[in-house]
Structure formats: structure tokens, C-alpha cells
mmJSON file of the N, C-alpha and C atoms, coordinates in Angstrom:
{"data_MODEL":{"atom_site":{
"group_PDB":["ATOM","ATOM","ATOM","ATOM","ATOM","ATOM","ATOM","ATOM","ATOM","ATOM","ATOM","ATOM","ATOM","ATOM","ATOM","ATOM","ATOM","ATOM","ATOM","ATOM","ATOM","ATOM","ATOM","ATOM","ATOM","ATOM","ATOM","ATOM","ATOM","ATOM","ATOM","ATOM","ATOM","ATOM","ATOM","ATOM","ATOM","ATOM","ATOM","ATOM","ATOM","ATOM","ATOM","ATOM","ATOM","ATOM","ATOM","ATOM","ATOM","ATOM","ATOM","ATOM","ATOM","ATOM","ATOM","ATOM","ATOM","ATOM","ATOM","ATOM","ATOM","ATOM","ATOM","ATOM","ATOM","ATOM","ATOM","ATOM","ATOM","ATOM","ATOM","ATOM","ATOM","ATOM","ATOM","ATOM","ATOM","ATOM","ATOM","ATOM","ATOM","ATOM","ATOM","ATOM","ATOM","ATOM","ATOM","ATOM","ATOM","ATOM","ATOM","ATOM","ATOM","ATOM","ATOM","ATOM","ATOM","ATOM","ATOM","ATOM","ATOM","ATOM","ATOM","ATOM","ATOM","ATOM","ATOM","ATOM","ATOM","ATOM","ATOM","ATOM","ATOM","ATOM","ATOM","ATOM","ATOM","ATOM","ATOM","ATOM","ATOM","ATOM","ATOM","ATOM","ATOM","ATOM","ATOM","ATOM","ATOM","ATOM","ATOM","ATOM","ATOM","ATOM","ATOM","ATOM","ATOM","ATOM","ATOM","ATOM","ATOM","ATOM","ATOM","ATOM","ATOM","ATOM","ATOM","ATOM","ATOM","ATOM","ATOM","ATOM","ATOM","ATOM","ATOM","ATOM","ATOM","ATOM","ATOM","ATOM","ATOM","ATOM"],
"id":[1,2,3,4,5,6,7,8,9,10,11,12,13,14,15,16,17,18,19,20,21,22,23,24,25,26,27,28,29,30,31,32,33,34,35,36,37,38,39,40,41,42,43,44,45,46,47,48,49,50,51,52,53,54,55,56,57,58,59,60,61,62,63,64,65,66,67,68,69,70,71,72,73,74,75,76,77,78,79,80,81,82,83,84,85,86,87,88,89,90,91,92,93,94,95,96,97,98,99,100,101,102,103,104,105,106,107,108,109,110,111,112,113,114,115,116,117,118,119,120,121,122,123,124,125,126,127,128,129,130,131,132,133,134,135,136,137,138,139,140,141,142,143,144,145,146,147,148,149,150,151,152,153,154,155,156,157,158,159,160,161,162],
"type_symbol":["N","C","C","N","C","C","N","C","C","N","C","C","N","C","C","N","C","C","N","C","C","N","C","C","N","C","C","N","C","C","N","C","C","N","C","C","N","C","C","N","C","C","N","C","C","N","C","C","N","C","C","N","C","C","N","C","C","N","C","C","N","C","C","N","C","C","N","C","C","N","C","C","N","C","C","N","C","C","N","C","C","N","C","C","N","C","C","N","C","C","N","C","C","N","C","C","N","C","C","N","C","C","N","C","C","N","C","C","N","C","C","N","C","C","N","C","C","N","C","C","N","C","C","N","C","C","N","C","C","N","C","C","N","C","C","N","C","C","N","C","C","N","C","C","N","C","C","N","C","C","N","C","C","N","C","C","N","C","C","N","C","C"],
"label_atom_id":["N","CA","C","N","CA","C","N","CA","C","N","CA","C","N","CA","C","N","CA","C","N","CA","C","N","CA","C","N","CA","C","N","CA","C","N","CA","C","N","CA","C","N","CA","C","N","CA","C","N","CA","C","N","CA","C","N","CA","C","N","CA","C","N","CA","C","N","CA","C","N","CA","C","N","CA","C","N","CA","C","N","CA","C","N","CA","C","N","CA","C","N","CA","C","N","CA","C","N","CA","C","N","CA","C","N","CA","C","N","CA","C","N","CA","C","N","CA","C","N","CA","C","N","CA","C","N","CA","C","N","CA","C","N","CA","C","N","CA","C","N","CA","C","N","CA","C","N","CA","C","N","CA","C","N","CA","C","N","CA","C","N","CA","C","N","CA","C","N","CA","C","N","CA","C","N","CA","C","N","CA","C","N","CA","C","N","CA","C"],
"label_alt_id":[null,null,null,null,null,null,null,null,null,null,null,null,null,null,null,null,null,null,null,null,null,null,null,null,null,null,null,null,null,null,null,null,null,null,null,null,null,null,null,null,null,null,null,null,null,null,null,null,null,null,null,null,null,null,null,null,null,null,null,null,null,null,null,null,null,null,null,null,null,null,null,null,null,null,null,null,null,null,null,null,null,null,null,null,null,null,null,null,null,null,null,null,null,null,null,null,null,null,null,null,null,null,null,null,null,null,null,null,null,null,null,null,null,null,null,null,null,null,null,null,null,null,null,null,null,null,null,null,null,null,null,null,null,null,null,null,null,null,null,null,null,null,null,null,null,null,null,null,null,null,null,null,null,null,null,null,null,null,null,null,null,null],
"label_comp_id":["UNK","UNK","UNK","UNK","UNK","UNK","UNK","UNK","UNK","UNK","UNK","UNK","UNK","UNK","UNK","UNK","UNK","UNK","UNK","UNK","UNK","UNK","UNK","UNK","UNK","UNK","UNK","UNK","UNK","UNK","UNK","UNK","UNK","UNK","UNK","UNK","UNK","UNK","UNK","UNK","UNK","UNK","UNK","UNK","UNK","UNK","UNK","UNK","UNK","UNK","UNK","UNK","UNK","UNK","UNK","UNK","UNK","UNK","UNK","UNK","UNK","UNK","UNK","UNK","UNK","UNK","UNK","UNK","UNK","UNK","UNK","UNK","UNK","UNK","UNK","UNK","UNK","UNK","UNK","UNK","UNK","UNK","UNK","UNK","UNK","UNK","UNK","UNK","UNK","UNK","UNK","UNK","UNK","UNK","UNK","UNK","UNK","UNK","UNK","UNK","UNK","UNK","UNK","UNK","UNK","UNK","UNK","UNK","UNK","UNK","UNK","UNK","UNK","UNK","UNK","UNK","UNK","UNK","UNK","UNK","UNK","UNK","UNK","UNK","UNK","UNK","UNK","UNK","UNK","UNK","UNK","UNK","UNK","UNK","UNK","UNK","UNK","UNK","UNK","UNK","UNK","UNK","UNK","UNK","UNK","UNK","UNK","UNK","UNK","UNK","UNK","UNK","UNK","UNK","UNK","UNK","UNK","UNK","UNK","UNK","UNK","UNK"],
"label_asym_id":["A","A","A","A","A","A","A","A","A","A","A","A","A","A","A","A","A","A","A","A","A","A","A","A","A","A","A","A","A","A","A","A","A","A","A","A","A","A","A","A","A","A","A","A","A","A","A","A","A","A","A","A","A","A","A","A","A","A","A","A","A","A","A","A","A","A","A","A","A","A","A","A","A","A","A","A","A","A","A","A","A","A","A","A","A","A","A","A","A","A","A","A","A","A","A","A","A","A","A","A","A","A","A","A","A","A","A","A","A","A","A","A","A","A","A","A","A","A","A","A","A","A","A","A","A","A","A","A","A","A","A","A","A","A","A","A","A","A","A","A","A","A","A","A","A","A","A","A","A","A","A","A","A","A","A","A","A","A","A","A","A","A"],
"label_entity_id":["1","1","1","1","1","1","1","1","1","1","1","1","1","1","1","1","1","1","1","1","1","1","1","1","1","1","1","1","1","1","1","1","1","1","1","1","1","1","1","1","1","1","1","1","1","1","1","1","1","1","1","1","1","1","1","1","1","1","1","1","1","1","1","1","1","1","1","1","1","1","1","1","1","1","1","1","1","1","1","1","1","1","1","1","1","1","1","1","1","1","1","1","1","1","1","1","1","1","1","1","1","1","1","1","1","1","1","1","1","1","1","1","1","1","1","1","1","1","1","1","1","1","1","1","1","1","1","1","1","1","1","1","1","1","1","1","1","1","1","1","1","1","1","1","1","1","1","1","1","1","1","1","1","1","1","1","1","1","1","1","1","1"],
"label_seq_id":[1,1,1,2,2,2,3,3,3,4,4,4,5,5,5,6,6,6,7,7,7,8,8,8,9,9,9,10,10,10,11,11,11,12,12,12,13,13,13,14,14,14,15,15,15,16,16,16,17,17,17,18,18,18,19,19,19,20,20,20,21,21,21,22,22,22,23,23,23,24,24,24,25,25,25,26,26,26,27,27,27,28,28,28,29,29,29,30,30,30,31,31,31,32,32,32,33,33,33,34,34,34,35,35,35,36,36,36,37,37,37,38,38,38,39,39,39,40,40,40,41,41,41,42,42,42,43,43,43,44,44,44,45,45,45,46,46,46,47,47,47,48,48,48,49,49,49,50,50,50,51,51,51,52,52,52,53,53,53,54,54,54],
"pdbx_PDB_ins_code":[null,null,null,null,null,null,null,null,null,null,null,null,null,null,null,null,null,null,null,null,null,null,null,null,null,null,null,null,null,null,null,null,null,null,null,null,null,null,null,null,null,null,null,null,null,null,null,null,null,null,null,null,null,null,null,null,null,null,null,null,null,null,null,null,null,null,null,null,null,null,null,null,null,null,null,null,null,null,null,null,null,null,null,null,null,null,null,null,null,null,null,null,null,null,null,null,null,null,null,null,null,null,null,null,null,null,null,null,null,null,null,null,null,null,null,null,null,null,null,null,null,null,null,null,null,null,null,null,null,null,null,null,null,null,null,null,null,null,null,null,null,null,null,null,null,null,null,null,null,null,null,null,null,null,null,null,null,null,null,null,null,null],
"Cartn_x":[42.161,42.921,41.993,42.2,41.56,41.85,40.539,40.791,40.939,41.648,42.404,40.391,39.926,39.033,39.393,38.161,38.358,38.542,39.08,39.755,38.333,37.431,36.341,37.248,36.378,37.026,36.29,36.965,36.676,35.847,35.925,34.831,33.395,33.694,32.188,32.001,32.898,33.058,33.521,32.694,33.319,33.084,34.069,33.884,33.399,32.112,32.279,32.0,32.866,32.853,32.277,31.659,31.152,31.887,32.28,33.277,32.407,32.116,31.7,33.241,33.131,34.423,34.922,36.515,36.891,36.013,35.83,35.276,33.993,33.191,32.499,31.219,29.737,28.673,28.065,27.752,26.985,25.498,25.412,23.707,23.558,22.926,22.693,21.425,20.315,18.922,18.893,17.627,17.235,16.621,16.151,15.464,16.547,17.72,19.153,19.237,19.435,19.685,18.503,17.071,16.322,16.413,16.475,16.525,18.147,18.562,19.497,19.301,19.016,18.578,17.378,16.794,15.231,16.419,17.346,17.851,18.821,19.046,19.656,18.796,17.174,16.306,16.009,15.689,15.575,16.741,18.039,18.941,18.971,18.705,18.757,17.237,16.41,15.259,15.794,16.718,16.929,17.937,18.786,20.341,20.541,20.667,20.87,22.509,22.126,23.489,23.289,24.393,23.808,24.726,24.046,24.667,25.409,26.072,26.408,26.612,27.457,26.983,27.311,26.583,26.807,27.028],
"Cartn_y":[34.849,34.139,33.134,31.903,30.466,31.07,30.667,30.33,29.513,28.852,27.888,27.598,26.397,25.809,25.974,26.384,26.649,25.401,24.777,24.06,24.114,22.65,23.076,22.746,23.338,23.331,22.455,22.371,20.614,21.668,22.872,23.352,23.508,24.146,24.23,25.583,26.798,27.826,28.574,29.242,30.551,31.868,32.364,33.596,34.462,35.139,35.35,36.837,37.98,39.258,39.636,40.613,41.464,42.766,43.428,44.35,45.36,46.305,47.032,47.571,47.54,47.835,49.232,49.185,50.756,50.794,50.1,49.965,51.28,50.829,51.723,51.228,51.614,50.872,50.351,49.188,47.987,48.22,48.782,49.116,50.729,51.158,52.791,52.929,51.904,52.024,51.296,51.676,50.494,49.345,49.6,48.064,47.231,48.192,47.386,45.9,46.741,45.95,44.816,44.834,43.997,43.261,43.608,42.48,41.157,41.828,40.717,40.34,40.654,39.859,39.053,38.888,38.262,37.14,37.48,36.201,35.649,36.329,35.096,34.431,35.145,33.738,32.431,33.379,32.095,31.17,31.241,30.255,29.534,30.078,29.226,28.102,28.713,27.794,26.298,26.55,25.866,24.627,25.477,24.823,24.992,24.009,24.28,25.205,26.122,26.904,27.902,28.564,29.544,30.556,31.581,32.967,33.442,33.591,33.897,35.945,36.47,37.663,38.408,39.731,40.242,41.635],
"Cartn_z":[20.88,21.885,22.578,22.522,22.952,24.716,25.695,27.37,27.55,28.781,29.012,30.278,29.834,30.938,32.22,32.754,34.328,35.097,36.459,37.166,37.84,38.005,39.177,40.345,41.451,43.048,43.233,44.458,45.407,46.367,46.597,47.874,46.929,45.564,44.974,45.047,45.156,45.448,44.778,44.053,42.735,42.94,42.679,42.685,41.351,40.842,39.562,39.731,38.7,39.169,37.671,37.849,36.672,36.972,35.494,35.224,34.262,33.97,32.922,32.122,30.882,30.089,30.639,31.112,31.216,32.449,33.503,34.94,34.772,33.635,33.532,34.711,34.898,35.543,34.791,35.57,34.742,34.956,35.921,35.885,35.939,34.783,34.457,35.469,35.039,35.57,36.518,37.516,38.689,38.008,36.888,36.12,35.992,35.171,34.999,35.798,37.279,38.303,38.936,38.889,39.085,37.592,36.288,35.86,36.059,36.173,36.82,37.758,38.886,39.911,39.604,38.496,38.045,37.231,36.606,36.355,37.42,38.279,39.289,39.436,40.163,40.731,39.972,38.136,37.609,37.601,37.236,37.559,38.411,39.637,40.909,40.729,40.178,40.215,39.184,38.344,37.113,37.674,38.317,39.065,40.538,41.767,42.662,43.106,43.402,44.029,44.989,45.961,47.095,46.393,46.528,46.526,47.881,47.924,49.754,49.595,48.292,48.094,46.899,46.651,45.375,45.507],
"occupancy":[1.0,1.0,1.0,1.0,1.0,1.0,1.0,1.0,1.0,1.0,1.0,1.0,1.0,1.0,1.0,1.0,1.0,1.0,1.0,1.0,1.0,1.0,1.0,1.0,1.0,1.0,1.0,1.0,1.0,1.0,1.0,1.0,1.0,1.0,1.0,1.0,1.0,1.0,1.0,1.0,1.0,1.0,1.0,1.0,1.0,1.0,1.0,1.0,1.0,1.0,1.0,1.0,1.0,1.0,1.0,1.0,1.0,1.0,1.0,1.0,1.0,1.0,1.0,1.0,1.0,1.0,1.0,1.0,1.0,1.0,1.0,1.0,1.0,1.0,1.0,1.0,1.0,1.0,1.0,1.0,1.0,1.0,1.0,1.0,1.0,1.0,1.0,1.0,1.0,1.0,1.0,1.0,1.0,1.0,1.0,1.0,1.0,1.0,1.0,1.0,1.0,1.0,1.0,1.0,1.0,1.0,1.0,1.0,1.0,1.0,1.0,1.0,1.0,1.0,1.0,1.0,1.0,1.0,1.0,1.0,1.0,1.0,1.0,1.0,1.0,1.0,1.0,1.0,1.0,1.0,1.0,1.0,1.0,1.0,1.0,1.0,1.0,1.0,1.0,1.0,1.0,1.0,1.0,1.0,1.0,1.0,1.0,1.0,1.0,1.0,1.0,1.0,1.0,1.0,1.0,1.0,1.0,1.0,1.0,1.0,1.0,1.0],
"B_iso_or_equiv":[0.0,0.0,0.0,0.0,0.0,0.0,0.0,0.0,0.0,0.0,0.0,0.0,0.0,0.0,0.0,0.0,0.0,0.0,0.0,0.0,0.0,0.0,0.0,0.0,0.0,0.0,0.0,0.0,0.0,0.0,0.0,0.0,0.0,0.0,0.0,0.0,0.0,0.0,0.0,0.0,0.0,0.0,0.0,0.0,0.0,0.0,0.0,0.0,0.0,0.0,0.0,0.0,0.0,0.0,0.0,0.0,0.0,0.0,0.0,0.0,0.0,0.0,0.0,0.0,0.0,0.0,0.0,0.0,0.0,0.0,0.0,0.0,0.0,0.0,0.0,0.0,0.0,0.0,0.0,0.0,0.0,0.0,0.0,0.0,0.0,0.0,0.0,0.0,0.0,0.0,0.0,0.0,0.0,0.0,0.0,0.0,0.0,0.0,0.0,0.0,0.0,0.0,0.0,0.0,0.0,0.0,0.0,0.0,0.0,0.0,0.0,0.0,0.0,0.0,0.0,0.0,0.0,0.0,0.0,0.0,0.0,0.0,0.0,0.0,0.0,0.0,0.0,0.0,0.0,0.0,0.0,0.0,0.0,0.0,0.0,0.0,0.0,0.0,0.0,0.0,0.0,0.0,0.0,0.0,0.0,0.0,0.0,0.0,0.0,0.0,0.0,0.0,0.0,0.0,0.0,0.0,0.0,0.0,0.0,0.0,0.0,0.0],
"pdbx_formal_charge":[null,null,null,null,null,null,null,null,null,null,null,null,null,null,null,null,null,null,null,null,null,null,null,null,null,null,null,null,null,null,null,null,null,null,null,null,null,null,null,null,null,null,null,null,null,null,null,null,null,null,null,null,null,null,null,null,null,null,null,null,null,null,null,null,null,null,null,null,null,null,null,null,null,null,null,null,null,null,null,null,null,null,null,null,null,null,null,null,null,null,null,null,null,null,null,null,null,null,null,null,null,null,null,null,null,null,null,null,null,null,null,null,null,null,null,null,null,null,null,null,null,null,null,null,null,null,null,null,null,null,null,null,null,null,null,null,null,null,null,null,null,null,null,null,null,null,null,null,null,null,null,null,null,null,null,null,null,null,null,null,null,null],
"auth_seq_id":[1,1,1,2,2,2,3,3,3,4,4,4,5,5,5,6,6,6,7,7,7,8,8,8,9,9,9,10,10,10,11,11,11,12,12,12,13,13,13,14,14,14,15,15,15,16,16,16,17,17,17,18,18,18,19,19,19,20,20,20,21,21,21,22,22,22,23,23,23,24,24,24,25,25,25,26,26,26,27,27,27,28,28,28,29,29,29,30,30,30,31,31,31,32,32,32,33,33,33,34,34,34,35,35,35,36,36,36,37,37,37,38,38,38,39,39,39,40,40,40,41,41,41,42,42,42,43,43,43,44,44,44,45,45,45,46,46,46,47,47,47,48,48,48,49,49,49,50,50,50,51,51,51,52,52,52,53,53,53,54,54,54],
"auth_comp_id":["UNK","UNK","UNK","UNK","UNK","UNK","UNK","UNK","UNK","UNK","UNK","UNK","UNK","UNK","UNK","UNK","UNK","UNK","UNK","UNK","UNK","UNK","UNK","UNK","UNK","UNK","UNK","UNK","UNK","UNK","UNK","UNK","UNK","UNK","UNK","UNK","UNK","UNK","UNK","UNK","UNK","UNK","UNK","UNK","UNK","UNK","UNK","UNK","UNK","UNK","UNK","UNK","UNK","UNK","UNK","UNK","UNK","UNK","UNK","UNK","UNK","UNK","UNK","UNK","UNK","UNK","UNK","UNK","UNK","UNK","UNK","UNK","UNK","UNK","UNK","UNK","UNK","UNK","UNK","UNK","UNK","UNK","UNK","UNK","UNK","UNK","UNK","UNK","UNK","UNK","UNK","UNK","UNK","UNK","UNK","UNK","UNK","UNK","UNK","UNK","UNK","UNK","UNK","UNK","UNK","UNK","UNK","UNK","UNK","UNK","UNK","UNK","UNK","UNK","UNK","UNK","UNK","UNK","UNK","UNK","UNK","UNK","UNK","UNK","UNK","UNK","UNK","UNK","UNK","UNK","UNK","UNK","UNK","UNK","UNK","UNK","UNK","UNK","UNK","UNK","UNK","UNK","UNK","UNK","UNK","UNK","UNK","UNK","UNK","UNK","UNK","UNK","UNK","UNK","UNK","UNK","UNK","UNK","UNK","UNK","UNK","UNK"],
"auth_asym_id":["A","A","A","A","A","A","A","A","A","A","A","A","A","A","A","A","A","A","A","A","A","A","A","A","A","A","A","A","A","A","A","A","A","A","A","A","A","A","A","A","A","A","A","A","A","A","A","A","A","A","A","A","A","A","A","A","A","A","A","A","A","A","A","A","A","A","A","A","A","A","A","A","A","A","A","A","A","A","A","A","A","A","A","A","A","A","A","A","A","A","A","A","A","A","A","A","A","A","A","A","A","A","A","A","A","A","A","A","A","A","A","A","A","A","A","A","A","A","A","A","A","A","A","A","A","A","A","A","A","A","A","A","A","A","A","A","A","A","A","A","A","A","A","A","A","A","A","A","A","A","A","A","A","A","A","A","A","A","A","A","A","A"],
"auth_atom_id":["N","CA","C","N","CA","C","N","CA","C","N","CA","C","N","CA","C","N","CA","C","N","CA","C","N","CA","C","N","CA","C","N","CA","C","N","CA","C","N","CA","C","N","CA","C","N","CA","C","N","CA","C","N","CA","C","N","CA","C","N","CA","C","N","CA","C","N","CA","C","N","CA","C","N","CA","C","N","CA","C","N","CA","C","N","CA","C","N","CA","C","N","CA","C","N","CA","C","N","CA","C","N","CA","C","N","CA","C","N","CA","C","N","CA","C","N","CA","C","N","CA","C","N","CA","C","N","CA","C","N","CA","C","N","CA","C","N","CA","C","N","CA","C","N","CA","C","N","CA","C","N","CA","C","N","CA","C","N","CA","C","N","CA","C","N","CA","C","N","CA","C","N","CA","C","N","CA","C","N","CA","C","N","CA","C","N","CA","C"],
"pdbx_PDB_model_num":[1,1,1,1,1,1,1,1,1,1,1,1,1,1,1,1,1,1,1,1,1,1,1,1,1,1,1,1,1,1,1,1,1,1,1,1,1,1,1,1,1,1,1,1,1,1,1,1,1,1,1,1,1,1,1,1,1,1,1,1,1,1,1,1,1,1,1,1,1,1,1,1,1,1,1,1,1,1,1,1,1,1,1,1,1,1,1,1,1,1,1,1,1,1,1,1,1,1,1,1,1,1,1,1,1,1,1,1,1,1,1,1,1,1,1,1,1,1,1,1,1,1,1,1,1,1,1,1,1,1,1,1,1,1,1,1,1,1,1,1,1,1,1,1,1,1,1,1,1,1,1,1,1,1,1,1,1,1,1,1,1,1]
}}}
């Protein structure tokens, strides 16, 4: 099934949610969770954007 492209906003404001399949947890380990937060920073270093929360 093809997605239909997302609509950018005029505020610049997304909401993006992470789901584990079957609302399982997405982070088993505490590494889990710092390495994602090690790729937020790098993104943000790459692309200007604010996190406001997670």
C-alpha cells in the first residue's frame, strides 16, 4: 500500500510518535534508550530543529 506524502505545516511543527509493534517497548535496555538519544543529538547537529518533548 503506497502513503499518501505528508502536508508540511506552516507552524513547522510535527508531531512524530514511535510505536513498538503490538504496543510492545521500544527500549528493552538503558543503552536502547541512550542510543537514540545519541541519534537525536546527531540529527540536530546535521539539521536545525527543537525538540520541545519526548
Amino acid at each position: 500500500m503506497v502513503r499518501i506524502a505528508r502536508e508540511k505545516s506552516e507552524t513547522k511543527i510535527y508531531r512524530i510518535m514511535l510505536r513498538g509493534i503490538d504496543k510492545r517497548d521500544i527500549f528493552l535496555k538503558v543503552s536502547d534508550y541512550e542510543k537514540f538519544l545519541e541519534y537525536i543529538r546527531k540529527s540536530k547537529e546535521k539539521a536545525e530543529f527543537k525538540v520541545y518533548a519526548y
